[in-house]
N, C-alpha and C positions, 0 to 999 in steps of 0.2 A: 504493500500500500504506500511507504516512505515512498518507494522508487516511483510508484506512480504519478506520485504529488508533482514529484519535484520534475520530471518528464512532463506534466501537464505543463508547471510554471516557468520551463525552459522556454514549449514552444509557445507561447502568450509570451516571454519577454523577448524574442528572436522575432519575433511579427512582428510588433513595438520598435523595436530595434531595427529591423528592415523596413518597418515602413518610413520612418524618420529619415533613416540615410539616404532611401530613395526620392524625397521630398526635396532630403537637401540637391542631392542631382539635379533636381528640376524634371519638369516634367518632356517627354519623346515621345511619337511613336513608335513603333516597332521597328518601321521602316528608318526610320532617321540613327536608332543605334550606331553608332561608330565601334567597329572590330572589338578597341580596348573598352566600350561599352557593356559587350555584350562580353567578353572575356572575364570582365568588373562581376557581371551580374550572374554568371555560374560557378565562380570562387565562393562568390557570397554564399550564394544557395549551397553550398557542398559545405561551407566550414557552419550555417546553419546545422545541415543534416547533421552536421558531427555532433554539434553540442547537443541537440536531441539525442541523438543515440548514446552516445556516451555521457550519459549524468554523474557518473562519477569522477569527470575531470570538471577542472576547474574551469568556470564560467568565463573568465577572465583570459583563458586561451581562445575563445571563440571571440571575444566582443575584440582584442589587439588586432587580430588581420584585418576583422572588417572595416576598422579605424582606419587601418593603414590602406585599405583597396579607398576607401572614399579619400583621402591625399593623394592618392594614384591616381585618381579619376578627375580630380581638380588639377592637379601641376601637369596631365595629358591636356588638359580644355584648356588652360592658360597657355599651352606651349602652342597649342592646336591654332587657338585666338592669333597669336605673333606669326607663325610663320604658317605659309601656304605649303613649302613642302613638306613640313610634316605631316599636315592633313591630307597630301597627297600619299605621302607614306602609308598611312593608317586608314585613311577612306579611301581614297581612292580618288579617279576623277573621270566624268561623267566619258566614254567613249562612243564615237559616230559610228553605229551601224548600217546606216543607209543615208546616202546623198545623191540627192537629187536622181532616186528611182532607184538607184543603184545598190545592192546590197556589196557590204565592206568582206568580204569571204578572212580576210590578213586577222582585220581587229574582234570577229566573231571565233575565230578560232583561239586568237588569246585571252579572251575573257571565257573561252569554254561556252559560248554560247549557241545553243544549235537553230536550226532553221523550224521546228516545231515549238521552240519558246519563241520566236520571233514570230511567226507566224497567229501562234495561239494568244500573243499579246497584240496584235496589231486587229485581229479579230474581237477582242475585248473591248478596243477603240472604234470599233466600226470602220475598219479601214479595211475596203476589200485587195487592195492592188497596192505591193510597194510603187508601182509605178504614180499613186497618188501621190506617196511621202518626197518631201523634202529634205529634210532630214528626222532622222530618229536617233533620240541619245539611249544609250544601257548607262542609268544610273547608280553608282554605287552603291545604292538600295537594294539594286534589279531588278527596279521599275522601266519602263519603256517612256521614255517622252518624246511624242511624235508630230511634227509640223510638216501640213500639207500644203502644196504647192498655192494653194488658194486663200491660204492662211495668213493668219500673222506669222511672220520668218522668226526664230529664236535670235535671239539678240546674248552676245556671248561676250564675257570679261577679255577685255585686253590688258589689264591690269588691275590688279588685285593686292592691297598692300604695297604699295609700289613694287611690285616684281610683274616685269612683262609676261605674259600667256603666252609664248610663241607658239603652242600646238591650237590654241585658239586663232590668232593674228592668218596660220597657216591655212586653217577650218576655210577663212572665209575669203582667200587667196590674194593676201598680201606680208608683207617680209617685217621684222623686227626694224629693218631701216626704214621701211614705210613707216610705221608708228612716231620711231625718232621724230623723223622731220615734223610729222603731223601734228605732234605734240610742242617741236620747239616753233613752229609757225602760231602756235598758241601763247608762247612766252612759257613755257613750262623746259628746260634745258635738263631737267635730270626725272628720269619716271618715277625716283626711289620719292617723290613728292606728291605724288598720285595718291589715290585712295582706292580710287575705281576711275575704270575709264572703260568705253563700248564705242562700238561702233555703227548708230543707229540712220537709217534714211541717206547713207551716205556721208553722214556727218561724227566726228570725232566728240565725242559725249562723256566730259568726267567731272571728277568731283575732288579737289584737294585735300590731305589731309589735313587736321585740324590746324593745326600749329603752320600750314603755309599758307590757310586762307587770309 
């Protein structure tokens, strides 16, 4: 009966406990997880399981790691916040499966993505014919985001944190020395002053960061 008690009042202070520190994360979907998110969040659950099953260690081994996964989970989103490649490290970045009709055969094989999820996701969207699409992103999610030709065009970061996109600059067929100029014809001489910057209607579209507005 001891052992029961204290089994019950484990897993009531491990729900308490887990609910909190997932609060403090803030709230996701499923889909927005990030790798070390979803990494964060099956530790948790296993060093729970443990202090449940094992009631006769001490409580205080179970409540130290998940302490320490929630500091892991915040110094990854602060580092995440600063720098884009690390988020490219860790999430990953949206890649172009079909342009302009065309299925990308190079970039579905390296995402491991085959022609029946592409297919069964663009059916999802009411899209009968890649030949509608203009382009279609696989999201680090792997969600599909699909713009048809009739559409509004996706509109893509040429810079992000002041670090140029060149796989974006490339997306939409122009060169990292195109930007340069486009940007010093702005008065702007160094990108790393950027916040964001697009390429919308033909037109060079950004936003400084704070400290240079």
């Amino acid at each position: 009966m001891n052992e029961l008690l204290i089994t019950c009042f484990r897993t009531f202070f491990m729900y308490v406990l887990l609910l909190i520190v997932l609060r403090i994360m803030g709230k996701r979907e499923v889909g927005e997880l990030s790798v070390i998110d979803v990494v964060v969040f099956i530790i948790m659950a296993e060093v729970a399981v443990f202090a449940i099953e094992e009631p006769h260690k001490k409580l205080i081994l179970s409540i130290i790691p998940i302490l320490i996964l929630l500091v892991i989970q915040f110094v990854s989103s602060y580092i995440s916040l600063k720098s884009k490649k690390f988020r490219d490290l860790v999430d990953g970045d949206p890649t172009v499966i079909i342009r302009n009709g065309k299925i990308i055969e190079g970039a579905m094989r390296k995402q491991r993505y085959n022609l029946d999820d592409l297919f069964q996701q663009l059916r999802e969207q009411q899209i009968g014919s890649v030949h509608e699409v203009s382009f279609a992103f696989l999201e680090p999610s792997g969600n599909l985001s699909v713009f048809k030709h009739d559409g509004i065009q996706p509109v893509l970061a040429l810079v992000t944190d002041g670090v140029i996109q060149s796989r974006h600059v490339e997306i939409i067929g122009k060169t990292d020395a195109w930007l340069i100029n486009e940007l010093k014809s702005q008065g702007i001489n160094d990108s790393a002053q950027v916040f964001y910057c697009s390429y919308e209607n033909e037109k060079i579209k950004y936003q400084l960061k704070e400290k240079y507005q």
